[in-house]
C-alpha positions as CSV (number, residue, x, y, z in Angstrom):
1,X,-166.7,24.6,-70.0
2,X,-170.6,25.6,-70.8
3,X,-170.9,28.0,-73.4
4,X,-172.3,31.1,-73.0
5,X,-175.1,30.2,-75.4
6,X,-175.9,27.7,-72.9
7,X,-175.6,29.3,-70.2
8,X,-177.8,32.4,-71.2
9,X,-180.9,30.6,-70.5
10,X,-180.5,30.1,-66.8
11,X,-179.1,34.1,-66.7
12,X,-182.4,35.0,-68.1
13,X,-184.5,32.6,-65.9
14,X,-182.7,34.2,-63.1
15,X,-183.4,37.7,-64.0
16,X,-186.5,37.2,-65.1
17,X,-187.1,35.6,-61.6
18,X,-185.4,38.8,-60.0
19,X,-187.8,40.9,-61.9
20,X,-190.7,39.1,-61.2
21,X,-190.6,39.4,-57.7
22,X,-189.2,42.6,-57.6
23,X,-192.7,44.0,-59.8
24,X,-195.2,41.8,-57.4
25,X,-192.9,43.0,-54.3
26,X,-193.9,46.5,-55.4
27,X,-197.1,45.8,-56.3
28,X,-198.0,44.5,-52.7
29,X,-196.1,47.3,-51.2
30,X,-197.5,49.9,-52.7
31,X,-200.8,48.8,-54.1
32,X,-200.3,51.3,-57.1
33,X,-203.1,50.3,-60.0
34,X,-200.5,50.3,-62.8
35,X,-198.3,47.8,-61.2
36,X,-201.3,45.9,-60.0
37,X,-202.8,46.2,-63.3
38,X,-199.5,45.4,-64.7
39,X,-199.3,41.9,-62.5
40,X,-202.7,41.0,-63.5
41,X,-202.0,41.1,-67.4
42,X,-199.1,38.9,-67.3
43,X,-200.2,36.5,-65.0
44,X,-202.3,34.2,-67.7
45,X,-198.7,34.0,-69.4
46,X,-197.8,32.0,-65.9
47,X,-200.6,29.9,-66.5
48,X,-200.1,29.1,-70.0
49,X,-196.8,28.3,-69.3
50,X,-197.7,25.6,-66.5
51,X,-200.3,24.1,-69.3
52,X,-197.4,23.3,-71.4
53,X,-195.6,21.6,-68.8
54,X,-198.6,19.8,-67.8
55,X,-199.3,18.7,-71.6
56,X,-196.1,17.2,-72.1
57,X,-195.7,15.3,-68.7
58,X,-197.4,12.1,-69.5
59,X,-196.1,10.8,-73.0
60,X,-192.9,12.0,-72.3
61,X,-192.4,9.8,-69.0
62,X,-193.9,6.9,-70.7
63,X,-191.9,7.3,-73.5
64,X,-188.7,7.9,-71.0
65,X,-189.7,4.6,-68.9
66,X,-190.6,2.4,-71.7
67,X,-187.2,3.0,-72.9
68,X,-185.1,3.0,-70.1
69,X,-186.6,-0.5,-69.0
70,X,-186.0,-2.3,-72.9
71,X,-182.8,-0.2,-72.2
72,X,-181.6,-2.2,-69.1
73,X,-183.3,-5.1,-70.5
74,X,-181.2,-5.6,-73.6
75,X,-178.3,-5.6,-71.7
76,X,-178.8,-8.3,-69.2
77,X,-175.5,-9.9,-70.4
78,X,-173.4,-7.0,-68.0
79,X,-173.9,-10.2,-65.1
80,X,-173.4,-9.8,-62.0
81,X,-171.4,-6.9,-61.6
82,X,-174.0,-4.9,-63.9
83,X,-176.7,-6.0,-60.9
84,X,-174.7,-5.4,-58.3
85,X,-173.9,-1.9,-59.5
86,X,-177.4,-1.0,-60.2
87,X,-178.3,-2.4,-57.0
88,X,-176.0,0.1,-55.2
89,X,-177.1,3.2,-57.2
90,X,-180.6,1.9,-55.6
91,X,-179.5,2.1,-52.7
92,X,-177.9,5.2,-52.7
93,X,-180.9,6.7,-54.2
94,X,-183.0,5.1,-51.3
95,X,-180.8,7.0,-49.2
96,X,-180.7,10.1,-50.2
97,X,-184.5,10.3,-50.8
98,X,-184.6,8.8,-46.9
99,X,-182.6,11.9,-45.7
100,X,-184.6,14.8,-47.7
101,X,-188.4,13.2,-47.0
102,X,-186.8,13.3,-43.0
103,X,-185.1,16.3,-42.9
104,X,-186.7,19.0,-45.8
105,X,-190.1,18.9,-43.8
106,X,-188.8,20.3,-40.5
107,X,-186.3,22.4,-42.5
108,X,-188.7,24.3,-44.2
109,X,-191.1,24.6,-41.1
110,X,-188.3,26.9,-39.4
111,X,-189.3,29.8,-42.5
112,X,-192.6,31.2,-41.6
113,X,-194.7,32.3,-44.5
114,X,-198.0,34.5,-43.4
115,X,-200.9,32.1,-43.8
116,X,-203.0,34.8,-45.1
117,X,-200.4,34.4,-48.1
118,X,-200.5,30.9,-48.2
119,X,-204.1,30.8,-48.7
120,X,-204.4,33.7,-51.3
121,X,-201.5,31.6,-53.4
122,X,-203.6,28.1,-52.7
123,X,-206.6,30.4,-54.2
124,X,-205.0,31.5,-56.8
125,X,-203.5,27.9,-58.1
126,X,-206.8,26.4,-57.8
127,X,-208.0,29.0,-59.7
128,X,-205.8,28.7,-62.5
129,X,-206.2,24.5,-62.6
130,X,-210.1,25.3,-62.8
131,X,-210.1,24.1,-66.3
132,X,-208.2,21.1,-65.8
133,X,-209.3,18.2,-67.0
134,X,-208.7,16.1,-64.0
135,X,-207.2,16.0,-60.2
136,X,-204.2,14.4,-58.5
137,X,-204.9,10.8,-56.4
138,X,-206.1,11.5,-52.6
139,X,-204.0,8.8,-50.8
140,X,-205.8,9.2,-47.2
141,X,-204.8,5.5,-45.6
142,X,-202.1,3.3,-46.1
143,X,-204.6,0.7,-47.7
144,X,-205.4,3.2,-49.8
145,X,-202.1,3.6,-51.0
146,X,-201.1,0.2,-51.4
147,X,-204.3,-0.6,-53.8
148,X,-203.6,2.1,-55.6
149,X,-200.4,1.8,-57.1
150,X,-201.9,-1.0,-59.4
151,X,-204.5,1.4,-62.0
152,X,-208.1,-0.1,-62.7
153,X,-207.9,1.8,-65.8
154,X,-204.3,3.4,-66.9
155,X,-206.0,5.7,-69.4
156,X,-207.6,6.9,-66.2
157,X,-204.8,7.5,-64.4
158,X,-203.0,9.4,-67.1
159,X,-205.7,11.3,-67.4
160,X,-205.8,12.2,-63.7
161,X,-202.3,13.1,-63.5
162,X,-202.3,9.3,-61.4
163,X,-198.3,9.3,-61.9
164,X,-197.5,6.8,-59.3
165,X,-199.9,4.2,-60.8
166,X,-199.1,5.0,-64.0
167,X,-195.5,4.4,-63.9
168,X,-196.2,1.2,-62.0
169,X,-198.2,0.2,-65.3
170,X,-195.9,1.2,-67.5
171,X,-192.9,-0.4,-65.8
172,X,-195.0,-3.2,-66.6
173,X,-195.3,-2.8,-69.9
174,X,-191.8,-1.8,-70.9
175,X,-190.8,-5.2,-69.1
176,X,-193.6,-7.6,-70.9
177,X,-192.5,-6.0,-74.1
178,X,-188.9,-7.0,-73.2
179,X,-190.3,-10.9,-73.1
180,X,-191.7,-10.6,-76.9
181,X,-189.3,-11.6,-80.1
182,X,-187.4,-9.2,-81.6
183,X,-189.8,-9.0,-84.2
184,X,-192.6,-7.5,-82.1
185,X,-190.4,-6.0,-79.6
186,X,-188.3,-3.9,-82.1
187,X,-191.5,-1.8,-83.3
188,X,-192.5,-1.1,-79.6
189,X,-189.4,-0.1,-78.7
190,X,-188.7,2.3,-81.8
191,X,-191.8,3.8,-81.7
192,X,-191.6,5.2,-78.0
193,X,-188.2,6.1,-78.8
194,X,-189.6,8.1,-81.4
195,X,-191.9,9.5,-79.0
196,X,-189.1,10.1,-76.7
197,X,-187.3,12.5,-79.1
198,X,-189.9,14.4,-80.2
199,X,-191.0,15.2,-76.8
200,X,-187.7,16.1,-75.9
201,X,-187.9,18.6,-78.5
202,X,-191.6,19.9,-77.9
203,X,-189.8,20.4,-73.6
204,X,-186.9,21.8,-75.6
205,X,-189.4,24.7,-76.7
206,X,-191.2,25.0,-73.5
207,X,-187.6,25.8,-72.0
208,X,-186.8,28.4,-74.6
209,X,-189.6,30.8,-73.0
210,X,-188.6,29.9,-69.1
211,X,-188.1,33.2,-68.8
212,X,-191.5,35.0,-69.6
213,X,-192.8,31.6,-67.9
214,X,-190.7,32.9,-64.8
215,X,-191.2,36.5,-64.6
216,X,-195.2,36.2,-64.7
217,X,-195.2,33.5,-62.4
218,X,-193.1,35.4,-59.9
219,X,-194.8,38.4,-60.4
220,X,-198.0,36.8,-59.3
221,X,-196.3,35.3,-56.2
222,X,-194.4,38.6,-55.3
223,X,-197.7,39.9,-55.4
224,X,-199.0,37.6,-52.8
225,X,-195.9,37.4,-50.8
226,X,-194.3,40.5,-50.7
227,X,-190.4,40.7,-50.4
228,X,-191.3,37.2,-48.3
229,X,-191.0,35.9,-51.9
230,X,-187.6,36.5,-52.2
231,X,-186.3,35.2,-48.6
232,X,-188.4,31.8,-49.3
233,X,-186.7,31.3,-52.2
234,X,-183.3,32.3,-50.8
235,X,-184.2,29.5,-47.8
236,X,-185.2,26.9,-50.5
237,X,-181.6,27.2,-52.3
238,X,-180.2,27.1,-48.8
239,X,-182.1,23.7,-47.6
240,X,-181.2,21.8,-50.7
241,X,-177.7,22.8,-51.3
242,X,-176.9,21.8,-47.3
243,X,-178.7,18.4,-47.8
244,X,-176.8,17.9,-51.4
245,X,-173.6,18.8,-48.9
246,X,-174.8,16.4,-46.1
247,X,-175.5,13.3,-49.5
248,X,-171.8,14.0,-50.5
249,X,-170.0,13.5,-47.3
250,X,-171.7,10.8,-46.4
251,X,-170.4,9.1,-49.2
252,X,-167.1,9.0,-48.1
253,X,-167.9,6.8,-45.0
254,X,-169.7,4.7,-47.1
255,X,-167.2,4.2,-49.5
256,X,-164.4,3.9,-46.5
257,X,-166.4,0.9,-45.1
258,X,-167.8,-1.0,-47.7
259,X,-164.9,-0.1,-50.1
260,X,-162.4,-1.0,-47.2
261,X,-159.9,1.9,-48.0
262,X,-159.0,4.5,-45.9
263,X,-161.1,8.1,-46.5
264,X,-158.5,9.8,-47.7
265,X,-157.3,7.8,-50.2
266,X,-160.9,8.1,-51.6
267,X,-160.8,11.3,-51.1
268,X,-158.1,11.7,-53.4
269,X,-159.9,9.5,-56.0
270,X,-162.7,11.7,-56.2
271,X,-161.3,15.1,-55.9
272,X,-160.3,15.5,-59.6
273,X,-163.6,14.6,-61.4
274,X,-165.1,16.8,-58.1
275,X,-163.0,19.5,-59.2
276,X,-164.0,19.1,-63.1
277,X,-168.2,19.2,-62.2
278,X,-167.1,23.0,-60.4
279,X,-166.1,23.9,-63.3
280,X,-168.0,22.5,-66.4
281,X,-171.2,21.6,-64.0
282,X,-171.4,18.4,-65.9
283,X,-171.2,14.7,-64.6
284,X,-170.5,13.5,-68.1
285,X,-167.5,16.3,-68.8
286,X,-166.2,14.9,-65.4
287,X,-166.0,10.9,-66.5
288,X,-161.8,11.4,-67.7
289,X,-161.2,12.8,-64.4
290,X,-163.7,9.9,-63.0
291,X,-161.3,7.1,-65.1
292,X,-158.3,9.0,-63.8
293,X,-158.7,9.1,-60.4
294,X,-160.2,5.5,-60.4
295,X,-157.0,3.9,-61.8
296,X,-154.8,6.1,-60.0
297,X,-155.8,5.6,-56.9
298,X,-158.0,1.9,-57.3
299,X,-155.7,0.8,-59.0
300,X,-156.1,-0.8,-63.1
301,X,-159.5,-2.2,-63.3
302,X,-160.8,-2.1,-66.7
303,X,-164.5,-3.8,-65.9
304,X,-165.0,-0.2,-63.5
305,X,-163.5,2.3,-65.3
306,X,-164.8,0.9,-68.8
307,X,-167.9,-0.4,-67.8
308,X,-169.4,0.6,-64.2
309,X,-167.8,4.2,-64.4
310,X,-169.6,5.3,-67.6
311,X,-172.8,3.3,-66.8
312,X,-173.1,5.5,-63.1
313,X,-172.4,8.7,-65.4
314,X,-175.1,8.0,-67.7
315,X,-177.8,6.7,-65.5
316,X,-176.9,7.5,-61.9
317,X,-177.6,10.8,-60.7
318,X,-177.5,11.6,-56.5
319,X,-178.7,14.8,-56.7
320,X,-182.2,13.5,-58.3
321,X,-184.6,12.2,-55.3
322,X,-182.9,15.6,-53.1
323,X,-183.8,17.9,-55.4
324,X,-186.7,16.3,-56.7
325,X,-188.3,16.0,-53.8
326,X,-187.0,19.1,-51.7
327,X,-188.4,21.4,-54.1
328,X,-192.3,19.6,-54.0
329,X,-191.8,19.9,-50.1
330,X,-190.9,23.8,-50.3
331,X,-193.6,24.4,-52.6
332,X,-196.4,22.6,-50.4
333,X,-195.2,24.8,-47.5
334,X,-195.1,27.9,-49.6
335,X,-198.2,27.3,-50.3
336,X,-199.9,26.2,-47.1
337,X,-200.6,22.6,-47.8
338,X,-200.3,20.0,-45.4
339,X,-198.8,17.1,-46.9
340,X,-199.6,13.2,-45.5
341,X,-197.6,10.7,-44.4
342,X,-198.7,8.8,-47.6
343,X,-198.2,11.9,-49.4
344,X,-194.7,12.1,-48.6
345,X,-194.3,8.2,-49.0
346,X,-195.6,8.5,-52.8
347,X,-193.4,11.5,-54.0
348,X,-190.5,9.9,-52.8
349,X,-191.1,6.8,-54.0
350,X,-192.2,9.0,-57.3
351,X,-188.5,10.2,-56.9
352,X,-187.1,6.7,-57.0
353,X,-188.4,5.4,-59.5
354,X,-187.8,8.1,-62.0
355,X,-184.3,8.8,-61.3
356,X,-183.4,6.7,-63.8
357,X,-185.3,8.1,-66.7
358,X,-183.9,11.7,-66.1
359,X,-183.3,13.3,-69.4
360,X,-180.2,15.1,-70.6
361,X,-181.7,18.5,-71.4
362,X,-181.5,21.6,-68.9
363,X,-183.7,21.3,-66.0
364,X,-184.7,18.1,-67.7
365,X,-185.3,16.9,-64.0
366,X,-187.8,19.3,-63.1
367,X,-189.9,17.9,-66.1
368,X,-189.9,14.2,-65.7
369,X,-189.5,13.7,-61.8
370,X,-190.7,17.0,-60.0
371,X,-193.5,17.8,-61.8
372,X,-195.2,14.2,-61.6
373,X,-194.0,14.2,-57.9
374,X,-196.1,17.4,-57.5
375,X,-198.7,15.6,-59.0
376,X,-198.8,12.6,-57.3
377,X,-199.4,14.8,-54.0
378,X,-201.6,17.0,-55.2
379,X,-199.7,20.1,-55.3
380,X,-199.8,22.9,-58.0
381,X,-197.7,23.5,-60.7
382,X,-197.8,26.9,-60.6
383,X,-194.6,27.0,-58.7
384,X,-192.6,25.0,-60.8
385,X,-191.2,28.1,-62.7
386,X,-189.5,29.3,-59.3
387,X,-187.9,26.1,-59.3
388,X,-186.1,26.0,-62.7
389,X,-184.8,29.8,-62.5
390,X,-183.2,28.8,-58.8
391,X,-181.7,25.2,-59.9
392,X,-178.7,27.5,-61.6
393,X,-178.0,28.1,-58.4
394,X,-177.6,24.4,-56.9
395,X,-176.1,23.3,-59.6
396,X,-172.7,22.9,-59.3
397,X,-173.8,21.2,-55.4
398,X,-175.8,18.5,-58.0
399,X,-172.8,17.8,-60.1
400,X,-170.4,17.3,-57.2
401,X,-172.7,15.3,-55.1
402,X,-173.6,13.2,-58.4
403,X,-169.4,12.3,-59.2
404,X,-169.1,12.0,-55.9
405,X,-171.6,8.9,-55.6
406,X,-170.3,7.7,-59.0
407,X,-166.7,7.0,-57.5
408,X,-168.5,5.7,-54.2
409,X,-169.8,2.9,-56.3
410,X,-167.0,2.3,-58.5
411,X,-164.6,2.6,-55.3
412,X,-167.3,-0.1,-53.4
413,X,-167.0,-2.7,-56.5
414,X,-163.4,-2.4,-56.9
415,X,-162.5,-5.8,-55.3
416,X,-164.6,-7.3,-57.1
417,X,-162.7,-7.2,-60.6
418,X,-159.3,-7.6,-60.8
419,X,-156.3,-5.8,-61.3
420,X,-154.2,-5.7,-64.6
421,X,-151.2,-4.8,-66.0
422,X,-148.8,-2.7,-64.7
423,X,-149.5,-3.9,-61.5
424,X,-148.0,-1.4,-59.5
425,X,-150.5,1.2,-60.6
426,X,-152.3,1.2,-57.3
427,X,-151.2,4.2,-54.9
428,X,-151.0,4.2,-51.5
């Protein structure tokens, strides 16, 4: 079970989201001068806030990428049933990002927001990225989409906030510096994982004020929004916990057909460790359940629940390109932006591609995938801070969904390893 130390950060996110709107939601209604005055002085705390999201995004996912690909590299001796695993957690990923670039869009269509309030929140976040010191691709054609995911210049495109095109580089990279002997690929690799940590640290103290972060930003949007705020929010939880739903039962097909074994017995495999990420809202605290139901019910297979089992824990998260993206997509419409077809094309490819490189730390995900897919569309980052005080409240839908697809995959390699002793472990 999460401690409550742990836990108290996403209570206070939560509150402090709560009491944001609640003081712009006031503010708007009655257009008092203290409370206006009152919204006015926090706000640059928002800002600040989003600056120190924006100044950690870049090293920290080329430090995340770099060593995730010497990662995978170094252990190329897994075979074939490390490929074929990976290739199925790609697929499944594909998937999933397939259903929420279809179906968020329309979703969040069917919540109005007033378009006066749109354009006074699209004011406001331009305002406040006035001092940037660059702007997110335009991607108007399809040509120009496909020549830009290879940078001229990747200095350039970090400095643009160019994430597409700079993870395409830096894939790159991390797999050229794979190629080199271990005495110039040792150095590389140590260095960015040095890089990693730290960062993780410096995103560790960015979390610890969420809340003030939070409560000024919402206080600004209640501001423009009214007690809208709240209800777009509410709708937001509501479209990404139904489409984390849809991801999860739709493994169970999947794993029926492809896994040849009847739904309910899967069922049955999955329901423990399903029951353990309700509770703990951890994929990692759920792998003993994940082992248990795998033997018990797919019988003694020590190359899935020693080897493909732990790898989908550590690396394979579901939830990641719904969430990831669903979140960019209610924050575009919150804000009145109309997002391209390309658009949509490169935040979900954005989403893909990162899923991998999602960090262990709370709301780690809305750091290294949803910010850049923000980016990489153009969008502000202003909203971000509504995003991390409301993914408390998907949680638990994340975890499930994210077991849930581990056990599909173990469940669809099964046959390929063999049983050992006892053999009559297996149950009907």
């Amino acid at each position: 079970m999460p401690t409550p130390s742990r836990r108290s950060p996403t209570v206070l996110a939560l509150v402090a989201l709560a009491a944001g709107l609640a003081l712009g939601a006031a503010a708007a209604a009655t257009d008092a001068p203290l409370l206006r005055t009152l919204v006015r002085v926090v706000e640059p705390l928002g800002a600040l806030w989003v600056s120190a999201i924006r100044m950690t995004l870049v090293p920290l996912v080329v430090a995340l990428l770099v060593t995730s690909v010497a990662g995978v590299a170094d252990v190329r001796a897994v075979g074939r049933l490390g490929a074929k695993a990976v290739g199925w957690f790609l697929a499944l990923l594909v998937g999933a990002a397939l259903l929420a670039a279809l179906a968020a869009p329309p979703l969040m269509e069917l919540y109005a927001i007033d378009p006066a309030a749109a354009a006074s929140l699209r004011a406001s976040a331009a305002d406040a990225a006035a001092g940037s010191t660059g702007a997110a691709p335009q991607l108007p054609t399809l040509r120009g989409f496909v020549v830009g995911l290879v940078p001229t210049n990747p200095v350039a495109a970090a400095a643009d906030a160019a994430m597409l095109p700079l993870i395409v580089f830096v894939v790159l990279f991390a797999a050229a510096v794979t190629r080199l002997p271990a005495a110039g690929r040792d150095p590389v690799v140590r260095f960015f994982t040095a890089v990693r940590e730290a960062m993780l640290v410096l995103v560790g103290w960015v979390l610890r004020v969420t809340p003030i972060g939070v409560f000024a930003l919402a206080a600004d949007m209640g501001a423009q929004l009214g007690v809208g705020a709240a209800g777009a929010v509410g709708w937001y939880v509501l479209v990404l916990c139904g489409l984390v739903t849809v991801t999860a039962l739709a493994c169970y097909p999947v794993a029926a057909l492809f896994g040849r074994i009847p739904i309910a017995r899967f069922a049955r495999a999955a329901a423990p460790a399903q029951m353990v990420a309700v509770s703990t809202r951890s994929s990692l605290a759920s792998l003993p359940a994940l082992v248990d139901g795998a033997r018990r019910h797919l019988g003694d297979r020590p190359a899935i629940t020693g080897f493909v089992l732990p790898l989908a824990v550590s690396t394979f998260k579901l939830n990641t390109p719904i969430a990831d993206l669903v979140g960019p997509l209610f924050l575009a419409h919150l804000y009145g932006v109309e997002l391209s077809a390309a658009q949509i094309a490169t935040m979900t490819i954005v989403c893909i591609a990162m899923s991998f490189s999602n960090p262990g730390i709370p709301s780690g995900g809305l750091f290294v995938v949803t910010a850049p897919v923000m980016l990489s569309a153009g969008l502000p980052l202003d909203g971000i801070g509504l995003l991390i005080a409301a993914d408390a409240i998907p949680d638990v839908f994340n975890t499930v969904v994210n077991v849930t697809g581990d056990m599909t995959v173990a469940t669809v390699l099964a046959d390929d390893v063999e049983i050992v002793e006892p053999a009559d472990v297996r149950v009907a």
